[in-house]
C-alpha positions as CSV (number, residue, x, y, z in Angstrom):
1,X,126.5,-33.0,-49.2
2,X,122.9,-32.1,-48.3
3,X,121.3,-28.9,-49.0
4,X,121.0,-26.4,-45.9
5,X,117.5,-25.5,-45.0
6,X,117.1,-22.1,-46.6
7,X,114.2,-19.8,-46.3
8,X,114.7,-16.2,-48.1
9,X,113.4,-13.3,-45.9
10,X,111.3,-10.9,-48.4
11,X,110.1,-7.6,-48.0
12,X,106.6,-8.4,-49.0
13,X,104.1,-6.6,-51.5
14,X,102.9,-3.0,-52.1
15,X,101.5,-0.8,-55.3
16,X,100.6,-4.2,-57.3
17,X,104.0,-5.8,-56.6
18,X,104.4,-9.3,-55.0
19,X,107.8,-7.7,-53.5
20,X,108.5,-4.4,-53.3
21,X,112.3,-5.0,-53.5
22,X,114.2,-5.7,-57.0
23,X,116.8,-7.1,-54.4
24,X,114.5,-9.7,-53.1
25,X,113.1,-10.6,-56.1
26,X,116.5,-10.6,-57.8
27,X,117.3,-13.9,-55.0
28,X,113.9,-15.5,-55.6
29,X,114.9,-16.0,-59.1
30,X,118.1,-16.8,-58.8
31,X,117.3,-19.6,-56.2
32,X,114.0,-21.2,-58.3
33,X,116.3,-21.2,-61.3
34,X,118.6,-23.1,-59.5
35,X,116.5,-25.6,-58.2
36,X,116.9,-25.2,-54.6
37,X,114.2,-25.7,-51.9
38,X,113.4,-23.0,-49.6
39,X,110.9,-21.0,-48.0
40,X,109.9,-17.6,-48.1
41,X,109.5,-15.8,-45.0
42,X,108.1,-12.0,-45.3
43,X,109.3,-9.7,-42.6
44,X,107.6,-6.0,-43.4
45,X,109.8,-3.8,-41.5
46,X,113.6,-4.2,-42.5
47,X,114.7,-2.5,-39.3
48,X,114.0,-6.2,-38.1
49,X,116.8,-7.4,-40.9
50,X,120.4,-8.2,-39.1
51,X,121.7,-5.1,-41.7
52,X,118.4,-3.2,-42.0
53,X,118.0,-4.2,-45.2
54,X,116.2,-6.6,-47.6
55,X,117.1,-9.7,-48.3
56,X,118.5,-11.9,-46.0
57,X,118.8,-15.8,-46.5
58,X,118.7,-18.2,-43.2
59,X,121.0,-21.4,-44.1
60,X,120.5,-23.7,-41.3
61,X,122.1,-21.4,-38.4
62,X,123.7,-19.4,-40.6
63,X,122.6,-15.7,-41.9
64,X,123.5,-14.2,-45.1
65,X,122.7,-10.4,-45.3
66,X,122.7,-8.3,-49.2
67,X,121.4,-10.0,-52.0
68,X,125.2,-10.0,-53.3
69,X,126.4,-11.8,-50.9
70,X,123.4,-14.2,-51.2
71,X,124.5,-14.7,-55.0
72,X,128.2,-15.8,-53.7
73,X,126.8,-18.1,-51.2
74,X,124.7,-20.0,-53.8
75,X,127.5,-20.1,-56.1
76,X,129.7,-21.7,-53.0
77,X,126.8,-24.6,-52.1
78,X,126.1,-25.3,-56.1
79,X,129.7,-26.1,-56.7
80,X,129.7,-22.7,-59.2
81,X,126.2,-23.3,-60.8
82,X,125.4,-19.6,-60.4
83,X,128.5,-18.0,-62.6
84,X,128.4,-21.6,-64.8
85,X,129.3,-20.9,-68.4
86,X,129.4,-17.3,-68.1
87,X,132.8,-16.1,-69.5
88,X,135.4,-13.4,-67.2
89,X,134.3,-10.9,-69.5
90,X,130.6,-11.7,-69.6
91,X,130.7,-11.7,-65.8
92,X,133.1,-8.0,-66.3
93,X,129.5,-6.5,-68.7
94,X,127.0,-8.0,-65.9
95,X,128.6,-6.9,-62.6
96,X,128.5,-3.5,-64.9
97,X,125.3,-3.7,-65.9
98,X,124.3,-4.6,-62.2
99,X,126.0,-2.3,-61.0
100,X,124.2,0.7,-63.1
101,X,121.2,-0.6,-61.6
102,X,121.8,-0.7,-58.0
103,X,123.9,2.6,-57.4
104,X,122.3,4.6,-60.4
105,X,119.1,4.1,-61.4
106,X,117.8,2.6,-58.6
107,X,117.7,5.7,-56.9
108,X,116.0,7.9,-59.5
109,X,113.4,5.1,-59.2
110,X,113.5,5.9,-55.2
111,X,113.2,9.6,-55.8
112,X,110.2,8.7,-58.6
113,X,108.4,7.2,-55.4
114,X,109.2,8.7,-52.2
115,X,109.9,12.9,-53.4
116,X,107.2,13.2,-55.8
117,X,104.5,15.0,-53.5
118,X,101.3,13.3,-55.8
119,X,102.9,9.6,-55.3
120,X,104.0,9.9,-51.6
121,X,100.9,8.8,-50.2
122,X,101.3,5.3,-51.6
123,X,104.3,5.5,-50.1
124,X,102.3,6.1,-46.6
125,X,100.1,3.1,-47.5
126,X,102.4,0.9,-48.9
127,X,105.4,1.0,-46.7
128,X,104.2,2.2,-43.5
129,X,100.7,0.4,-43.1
130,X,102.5,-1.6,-40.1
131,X,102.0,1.5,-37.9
132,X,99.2,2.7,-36.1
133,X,97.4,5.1,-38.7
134,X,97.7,8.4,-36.3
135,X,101.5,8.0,-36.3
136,X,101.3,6.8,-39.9
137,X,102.2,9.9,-42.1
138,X,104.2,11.4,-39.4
139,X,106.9,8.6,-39.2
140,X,106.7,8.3,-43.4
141,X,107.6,11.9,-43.6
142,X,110.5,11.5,-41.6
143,X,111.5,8.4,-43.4
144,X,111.3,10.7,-46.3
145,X,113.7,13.3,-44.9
146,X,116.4,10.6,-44.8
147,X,115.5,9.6,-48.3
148,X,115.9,13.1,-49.6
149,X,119.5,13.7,-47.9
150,X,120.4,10.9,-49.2
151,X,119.9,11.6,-52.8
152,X,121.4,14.6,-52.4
153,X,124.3,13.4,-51.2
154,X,124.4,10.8,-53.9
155,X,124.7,13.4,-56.4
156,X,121.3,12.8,-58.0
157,X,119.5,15.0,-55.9
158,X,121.0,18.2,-56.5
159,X,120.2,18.0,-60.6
160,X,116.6,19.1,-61.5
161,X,113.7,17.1,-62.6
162,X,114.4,17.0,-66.5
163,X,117.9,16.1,-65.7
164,X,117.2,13.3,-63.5
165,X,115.0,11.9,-66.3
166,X,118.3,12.3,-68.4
167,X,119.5,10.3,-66.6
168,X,117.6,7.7,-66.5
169,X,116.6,7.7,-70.4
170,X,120.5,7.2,-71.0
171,X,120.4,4.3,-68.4
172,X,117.3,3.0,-70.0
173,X,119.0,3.3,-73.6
174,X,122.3,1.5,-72.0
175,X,120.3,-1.7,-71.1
176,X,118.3,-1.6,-74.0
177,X,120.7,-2.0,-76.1
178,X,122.4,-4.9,-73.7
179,X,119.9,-7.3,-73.7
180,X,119.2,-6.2,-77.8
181,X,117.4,-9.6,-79.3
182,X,114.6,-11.7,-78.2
183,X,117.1,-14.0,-75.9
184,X,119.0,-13.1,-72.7
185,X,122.7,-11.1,-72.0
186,X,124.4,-13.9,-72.6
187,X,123.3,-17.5,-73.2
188,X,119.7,-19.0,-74.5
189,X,118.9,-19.2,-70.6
190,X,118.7,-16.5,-68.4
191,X,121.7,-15.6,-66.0
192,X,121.7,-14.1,-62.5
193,X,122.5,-10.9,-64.1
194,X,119.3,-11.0,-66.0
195,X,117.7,-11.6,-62.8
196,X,119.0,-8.2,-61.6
197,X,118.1,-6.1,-64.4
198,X,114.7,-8.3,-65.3
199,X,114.2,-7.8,-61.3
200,X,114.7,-4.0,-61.2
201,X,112.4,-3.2,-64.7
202,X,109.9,-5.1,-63.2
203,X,109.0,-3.1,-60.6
204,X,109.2,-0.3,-62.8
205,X,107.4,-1.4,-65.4
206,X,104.4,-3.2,-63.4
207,X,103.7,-0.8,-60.1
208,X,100.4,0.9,-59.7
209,X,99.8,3.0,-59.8
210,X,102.8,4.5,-61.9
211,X,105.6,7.3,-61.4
212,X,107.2,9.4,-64.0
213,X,110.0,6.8,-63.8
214,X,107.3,4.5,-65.3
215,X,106.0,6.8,-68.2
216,X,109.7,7.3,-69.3
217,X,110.6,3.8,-69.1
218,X,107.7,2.3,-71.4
219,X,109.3,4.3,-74.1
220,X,111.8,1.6,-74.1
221,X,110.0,-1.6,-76.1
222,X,112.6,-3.8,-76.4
223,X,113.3,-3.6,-72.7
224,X,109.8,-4.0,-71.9
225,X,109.9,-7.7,-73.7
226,X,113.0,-8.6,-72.4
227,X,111.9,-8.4,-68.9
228,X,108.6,-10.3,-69.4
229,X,110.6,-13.0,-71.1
230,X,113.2,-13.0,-67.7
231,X,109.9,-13.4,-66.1
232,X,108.2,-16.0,-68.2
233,X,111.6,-18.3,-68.2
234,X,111.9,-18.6,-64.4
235,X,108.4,-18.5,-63.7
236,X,109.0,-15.8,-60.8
237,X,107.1,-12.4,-61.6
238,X,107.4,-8.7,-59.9
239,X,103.9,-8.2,-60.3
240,X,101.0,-10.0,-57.7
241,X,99.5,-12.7,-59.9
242,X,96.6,-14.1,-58.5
């Protein structure tokens, strides 16, 4: 069976990134470990995304919104390459792992960005440069209203500053001691659930200029390494290289 056409719709670059988005970046390096040919199409406004959102990967006519479900389609038209010598419960500590990331400390790294009054005009910049400057900071600010109720409602939001960083250190400490060593989680290659941690610290690590979020997470060496050496294996990097 021949490969679909794929092409992997990106958010794009901001603050020194090549892609904003851990998500997106987190499919790029899946798909180039694989092997697969595709394209990479940048769309800068994700209200233009089928679910509002970044990622999405066109297969020939077919549309695959959430990084997620991106993974499970690649792992259907590999024959299983994706999940290949992982164990039930190596796949149980990444999808854990994973998850910490997306539902829990991604969104102190939101807050980091977006509700810290010094950093918010990168945000203006970075995220809303599509729109005509005089409407710029008006539609950013209301962008950021969404943002804020929806940390609160997340739980996050209604903790103060020192406890968000809390929580982050004891996230922080949790995959640091995961990917302990100079390999990967689980094998002497890297695994899509490298990808979404490696993917995530990235951005972290490597934005400019940096958030708090940044100046607690460099206290965190080992962590550091690993996610340069995610980087260095696939040959897929969060920051711009020139």
């Amino acid at each position: 069976m021949s490969q679909p056409k794929l092409t992997l719709v990106t958010l794009g670059g901001a603050f020194g990134l090549q892609n904003v988005s851990p998500f997106c970046l987190k499919a790029e390096m899946l798909m180039k470990q694989l092997g697969l040919d595709y394209d990479i199409d940048v769309q800068p406004d994700p209200r233009e995304a089928p679910k509002g959102k970044l990622p999405y990967l066109i297969a020939d006519d077919r549309t695959i919104a959430d990084s997620e479900l991106i993974v499970e389609y690649l792992n259907d038209i590999t024959q299983g390459r994706v999940f290949d010598g992982l164990s039930a419960k190596d796949r149980a500590v990444g999808l854990a792992l994973t998850r910490l990331v997306d539902d829990h400390l991604y969104w102190i790294f939101v807050a980091s960005r977006w509700l810290d009054d010094e950093w918010f005009p990168n945000i203006v910049e970075g995220f809303f440069h599509i729109a005509p400057r005089p409407i710029r900071g008006f539609i950013a600010r209301q962008a950021r209203k969404e943002i804020t109720q929806t940390y609160h409602l997340q739980g996050l939001g209604r903790h103060t500053q020192a406890e968000q960083e809390g929580f982050a250190r004891r996230d922080l400490q949790a995959l640091q001691d995961a990917v302990h060593g100079d390999g990967f989680l689980f094998a002497d290659e890297p695994c899509v659930y490298d990808f979404a941690l490696a993917s995530f610290m990235a951005g972290v690590f490597d934005q400019q200029p940096v958030t708090w979020m940044t100046h607690v997470a460099n206290e965190y060496g080992g962590l550091k390494e690993y996610t340069e050496r995610v980087q260095q294996q696939v040959g897929v990097f969060g920051r711009a290289i020139q």
